[in-house]
C-alpha positions as CSV (number, residue, x, y, z in Angstrom):
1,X,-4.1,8.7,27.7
2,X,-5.0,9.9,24.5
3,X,-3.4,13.1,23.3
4,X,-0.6,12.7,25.3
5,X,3.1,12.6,23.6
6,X,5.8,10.1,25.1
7,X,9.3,11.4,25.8
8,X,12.1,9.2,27.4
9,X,14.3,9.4,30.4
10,X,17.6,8.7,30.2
11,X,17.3,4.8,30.9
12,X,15.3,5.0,27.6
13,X,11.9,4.3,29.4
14,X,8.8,6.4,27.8
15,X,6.9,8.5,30.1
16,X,4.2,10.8,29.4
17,X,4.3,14.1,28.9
18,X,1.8,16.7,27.3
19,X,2.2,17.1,23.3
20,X,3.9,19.7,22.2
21,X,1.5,21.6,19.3
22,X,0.6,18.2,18.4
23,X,4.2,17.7,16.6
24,X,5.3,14.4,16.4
25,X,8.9,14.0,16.8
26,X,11.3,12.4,13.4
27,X,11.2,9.3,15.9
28,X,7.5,9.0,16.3
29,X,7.0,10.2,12.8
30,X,9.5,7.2,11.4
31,X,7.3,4.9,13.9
32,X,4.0,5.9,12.0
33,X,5.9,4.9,8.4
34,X,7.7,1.8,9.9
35,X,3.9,0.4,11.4
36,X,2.2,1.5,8.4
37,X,4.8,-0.5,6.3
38,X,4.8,-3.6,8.1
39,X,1.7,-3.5,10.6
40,X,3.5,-4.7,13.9
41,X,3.7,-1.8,15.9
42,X,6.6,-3.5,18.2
43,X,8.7,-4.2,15.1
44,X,8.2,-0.7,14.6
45,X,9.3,0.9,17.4
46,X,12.4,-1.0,17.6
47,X,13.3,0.2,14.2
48,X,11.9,3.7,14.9
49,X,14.9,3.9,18.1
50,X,12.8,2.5,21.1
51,X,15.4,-0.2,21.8
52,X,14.4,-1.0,25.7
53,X,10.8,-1.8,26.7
54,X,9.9,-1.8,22.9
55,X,6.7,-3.5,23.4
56,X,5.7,-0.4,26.3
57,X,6.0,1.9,23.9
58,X,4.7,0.4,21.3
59,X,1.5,0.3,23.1
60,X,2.2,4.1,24.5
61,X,2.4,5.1,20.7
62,X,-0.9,3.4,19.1
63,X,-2.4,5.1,22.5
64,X,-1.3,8.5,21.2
65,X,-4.2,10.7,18.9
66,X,-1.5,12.5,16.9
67,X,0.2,9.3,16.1
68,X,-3.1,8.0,15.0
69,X,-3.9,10.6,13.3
70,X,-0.5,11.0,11.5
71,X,-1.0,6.7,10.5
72,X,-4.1,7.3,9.1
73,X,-2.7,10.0,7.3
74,X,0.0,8.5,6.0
75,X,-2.2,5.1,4.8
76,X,-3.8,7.1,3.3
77,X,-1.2,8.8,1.3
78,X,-0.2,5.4,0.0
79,X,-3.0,4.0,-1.0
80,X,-4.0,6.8,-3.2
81,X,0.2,6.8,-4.3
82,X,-0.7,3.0,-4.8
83,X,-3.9,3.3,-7.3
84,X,-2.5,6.5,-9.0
85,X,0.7,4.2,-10.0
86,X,-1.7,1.0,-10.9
87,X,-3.7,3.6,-13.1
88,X,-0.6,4.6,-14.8
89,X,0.9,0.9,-15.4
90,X,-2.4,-0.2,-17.0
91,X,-2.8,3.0,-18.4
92,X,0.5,2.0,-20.5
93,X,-0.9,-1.6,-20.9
94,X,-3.9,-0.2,-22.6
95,X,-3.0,2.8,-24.9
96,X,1.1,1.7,-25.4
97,X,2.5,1.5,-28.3
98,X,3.6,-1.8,-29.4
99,X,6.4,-0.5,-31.7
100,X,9.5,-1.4,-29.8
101,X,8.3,-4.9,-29.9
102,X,8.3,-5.0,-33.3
103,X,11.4,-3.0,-33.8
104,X,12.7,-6.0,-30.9
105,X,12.1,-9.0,-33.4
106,X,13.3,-7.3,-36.4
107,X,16.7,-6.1,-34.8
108,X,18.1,-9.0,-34.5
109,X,20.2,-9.3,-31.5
110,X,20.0,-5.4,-29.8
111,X,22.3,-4.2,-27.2
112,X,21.8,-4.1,-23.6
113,X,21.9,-0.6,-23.9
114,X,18.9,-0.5,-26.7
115,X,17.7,-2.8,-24.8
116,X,17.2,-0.4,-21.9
117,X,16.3,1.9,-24.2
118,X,13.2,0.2,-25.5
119,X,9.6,0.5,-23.7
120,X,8.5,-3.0,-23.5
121,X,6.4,-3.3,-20.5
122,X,3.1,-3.8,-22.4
123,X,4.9,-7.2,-23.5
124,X,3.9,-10.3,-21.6
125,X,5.8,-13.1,-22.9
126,X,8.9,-13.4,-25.3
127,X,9.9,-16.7,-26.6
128,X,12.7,-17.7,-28.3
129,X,11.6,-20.4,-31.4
130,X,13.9,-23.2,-32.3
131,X,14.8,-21.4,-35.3
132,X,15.9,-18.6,-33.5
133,X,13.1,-15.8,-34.2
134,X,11.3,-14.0,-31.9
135,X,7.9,-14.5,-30.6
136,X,6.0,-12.1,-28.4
137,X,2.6,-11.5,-26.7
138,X,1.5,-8.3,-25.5
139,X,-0.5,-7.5,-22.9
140,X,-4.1,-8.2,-23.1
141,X,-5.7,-4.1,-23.8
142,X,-9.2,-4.8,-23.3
143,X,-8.2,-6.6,-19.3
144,X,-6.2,-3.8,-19.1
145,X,-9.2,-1.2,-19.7
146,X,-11.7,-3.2,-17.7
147,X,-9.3,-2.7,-14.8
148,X,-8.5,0.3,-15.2
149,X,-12.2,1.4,-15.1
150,X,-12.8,-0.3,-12.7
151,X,-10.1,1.7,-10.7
152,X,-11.6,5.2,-12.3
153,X,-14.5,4.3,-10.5
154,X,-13.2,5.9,-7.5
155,X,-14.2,4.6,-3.7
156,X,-17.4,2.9,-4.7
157,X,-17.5,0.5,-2.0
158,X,-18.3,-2.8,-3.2
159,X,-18.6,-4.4,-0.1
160,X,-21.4,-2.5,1.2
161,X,-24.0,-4.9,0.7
162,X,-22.1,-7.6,2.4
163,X,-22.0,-5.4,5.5
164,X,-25.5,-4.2,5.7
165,X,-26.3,-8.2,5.7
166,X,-23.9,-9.1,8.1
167,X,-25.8,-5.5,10.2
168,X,-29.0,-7.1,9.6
169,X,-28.2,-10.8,10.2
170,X,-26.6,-9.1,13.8
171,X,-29.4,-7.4,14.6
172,X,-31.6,-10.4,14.1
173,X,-30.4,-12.2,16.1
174,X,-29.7,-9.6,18.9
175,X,-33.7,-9.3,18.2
176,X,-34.0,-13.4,18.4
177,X,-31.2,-13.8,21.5
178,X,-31.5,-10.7,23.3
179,X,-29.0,-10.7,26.2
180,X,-27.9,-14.1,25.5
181,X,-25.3,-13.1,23.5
């Protein structure tokens, strides 16, 4: 089944056909971004246009290479969008300038408009005192660093020592069990 694409009769039931190129269609290709947003392939489908026997094609689609492929591709695509936009949040955390804090206590009461105006995401906490002043915290820079490094660091996998336990543990006790299990 793999490799094949889906198209639908007129009583909206998918049957299979051979892929075209390996194109998806705008429908299969809004599926891929509608599963990879919210993981339930049926959801997906419905949303995607596959109103009748949703859960049929759902299953036809995950069974389809291209759409695979074309999930994978697009996970992939947001997870590096994801880390590339962390990296430039904390990048902001870490090297930001703290002046429009400190042009925010000593204005007084600022617009809304210079209030848009101001960069003030590398504040974490702004408290009114009972005398009416300003107080504000900023960001911790040196967490903000150690994450970001840490996100620098690329695809190191971290996890790889848990999973060659959990291969060894396995293979001792297929060694230990044999068939059994």
């Amino acid at each position: 089944m793999c490799g094949k694409r889906f198209s639908k009769k007129s009583e909206d039931v998918m049957t299979i056909s051979e892929p075209t190129n390996g194109k998806l269609s705008e429908k299969e290709i809004l599926f891929c971004s509608l599963y990879v947003s919210c993981g339930d392939a049926v959801s997906a489908a419905y949303k995607a246009g596959y109103k009748r026997n949703t859960e049929i094609a759902a299953q036809k689609l995950l069974n389809n290479e291209s759409i695979v492929e074309m999930i994978q591709k697009i996970s992939e695509t947001r997870i590096k969008t994801a880390k590339a936009r962390a990296m430039c949040g904390l990048e902001r955390l870490a090297f930001g300038s703290i002046s429009d804090g400190v042009r925010l206590i000593f204005s007084g009461e600022p617009s809304e408009l210079k209030l848009e105006e101001m960069h003030l995401e590398n504040i974490s906490e702004i408290k009114r005192l009972k005398d009416g002043s300003l107080e504000l915290k900023f960001a911790d820079r040196i967490k903000a660093l150690e994450k970001l490094e840490q996100l620098s660091k690329g695809d190191s996998d971290d996890a790889l020592p848990f999973y060659r336990a959990l291969e060894k543990s396995s293979a001792a006790l297929n060694r230990h069990y044999g068939d059994e299990l």
